[in-house]
TIFI-19693 format. One line per field, with one value per residue (C-alpha): residue in one letter; x, y, z; residue number from 1. Coordinates in Angstrom, 1 decimal, decimal comma. Each point is the difference from the previous one (the first is absolute). Layout:
<pts>
res <- a_...
xx <- X_...
yy <- Y_...
zz <- Z_...
n <- NUM_...
</pts>
This chain:
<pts>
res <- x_x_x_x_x_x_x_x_x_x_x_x_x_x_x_x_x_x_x_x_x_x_x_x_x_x_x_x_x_x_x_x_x_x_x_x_x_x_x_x_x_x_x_x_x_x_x_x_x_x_x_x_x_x_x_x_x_x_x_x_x_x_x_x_x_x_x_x_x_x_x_x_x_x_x_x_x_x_x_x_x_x_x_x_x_x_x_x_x_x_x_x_x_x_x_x_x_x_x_x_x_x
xx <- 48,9_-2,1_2,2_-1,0_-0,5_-0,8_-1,7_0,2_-1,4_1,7_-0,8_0,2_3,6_1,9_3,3_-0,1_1,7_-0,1_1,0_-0,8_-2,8_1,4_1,8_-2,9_-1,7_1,2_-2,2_1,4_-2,5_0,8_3,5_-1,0_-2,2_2,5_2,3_-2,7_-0,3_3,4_0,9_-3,4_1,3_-2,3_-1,9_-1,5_-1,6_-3,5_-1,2_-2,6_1,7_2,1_-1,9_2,5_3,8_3,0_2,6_1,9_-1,8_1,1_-3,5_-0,5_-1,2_-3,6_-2,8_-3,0_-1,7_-2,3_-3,0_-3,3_1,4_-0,9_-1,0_2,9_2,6_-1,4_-0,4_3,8_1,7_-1,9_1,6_3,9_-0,1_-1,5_3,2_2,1_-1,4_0,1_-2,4_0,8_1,5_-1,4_-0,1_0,7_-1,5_1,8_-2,4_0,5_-4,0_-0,9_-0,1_-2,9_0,4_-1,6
yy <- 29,1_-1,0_-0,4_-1,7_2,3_-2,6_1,5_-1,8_0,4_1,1_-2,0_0,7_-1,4_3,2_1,2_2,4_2,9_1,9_-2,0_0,0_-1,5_-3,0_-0,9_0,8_-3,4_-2,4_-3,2_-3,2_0,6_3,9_-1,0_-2,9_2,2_2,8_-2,0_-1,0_3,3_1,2_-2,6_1,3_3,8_3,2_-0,9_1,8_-1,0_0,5_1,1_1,1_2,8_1,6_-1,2_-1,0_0,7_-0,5_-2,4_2,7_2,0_0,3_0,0_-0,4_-3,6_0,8_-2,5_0,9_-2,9_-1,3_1,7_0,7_1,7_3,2_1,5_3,0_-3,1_-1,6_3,0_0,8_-3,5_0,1_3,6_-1,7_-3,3_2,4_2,6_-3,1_-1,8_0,6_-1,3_-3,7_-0,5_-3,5_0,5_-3,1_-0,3_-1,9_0,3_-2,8_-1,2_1,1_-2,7_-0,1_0,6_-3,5
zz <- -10,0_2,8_4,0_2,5_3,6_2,5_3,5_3,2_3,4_2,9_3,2_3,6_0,7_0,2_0,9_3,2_-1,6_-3,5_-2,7_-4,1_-0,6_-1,6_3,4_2,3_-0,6_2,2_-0,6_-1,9_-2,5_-1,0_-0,4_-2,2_-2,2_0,0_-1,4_-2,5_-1,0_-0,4_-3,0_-1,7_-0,5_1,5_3,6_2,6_3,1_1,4_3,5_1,9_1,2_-2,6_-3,0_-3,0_1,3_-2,6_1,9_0,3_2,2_3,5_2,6_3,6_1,3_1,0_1,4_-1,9_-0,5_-2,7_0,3_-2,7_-2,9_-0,4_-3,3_0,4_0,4_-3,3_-2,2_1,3_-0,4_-3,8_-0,7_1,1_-1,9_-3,1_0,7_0,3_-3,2_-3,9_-2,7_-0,2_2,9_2,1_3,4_2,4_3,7_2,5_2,8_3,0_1,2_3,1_2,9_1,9_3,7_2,0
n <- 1_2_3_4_5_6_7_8_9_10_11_12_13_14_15_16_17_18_19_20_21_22_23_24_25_26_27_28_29_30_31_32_33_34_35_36_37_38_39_40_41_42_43_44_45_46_47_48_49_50_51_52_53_54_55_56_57_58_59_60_61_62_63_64_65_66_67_68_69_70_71_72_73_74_75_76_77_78_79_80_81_82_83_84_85_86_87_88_89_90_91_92_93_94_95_96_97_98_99_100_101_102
</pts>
């Protein structure tokens, strides 16, 4: 039977203190796709720092922005979502587009 693990991006609204990762997200829009997520089953969130968390798992707020992506960052994000993943599963993105700065 195939599930549905559904990724989204963590953004730079944080909370100033340490917090699960699923209540370190501050913005309208992480809230929105959190809540998203949670009626699909298994999710995770994506950052720049940490890689893949679990929501579960309780981090720091840190300020490292988006940067280039570094080849170490890719191979390990690729190695979580396959630890996190079985055969058949469908993976959904929720990833918010970048605003360009004027």
């Amino acid at each position: 039977m195939s599930n549905v693990v559904t990724v989204i991006a963590g953004v730079k609204a944080q909370d100033s203190q340490a917090s699960p990762a699923s209540d370190l997200f501050l913005s309208r829009w992480f809230r929105m796709a959190r809540a998203y997520a949670e009626t699909c089953g298994k999710w995770h969130i994506l950052t720049v720092h940490h890689g893949l968390l679990n929501p579960e798992d309780v981090i720091e707020p840190y300020s490292e922005g988006r940067g280039t992506v570094r080849q170490d960052w890719v191979q390990k994000v690729l190695d979580q979502l396959l630890a996190a993943t079985k055969a058949g599963d469908s993976l959904l993105l929720l990833i918010r587009e970048r605003q360009s700065k004027r």
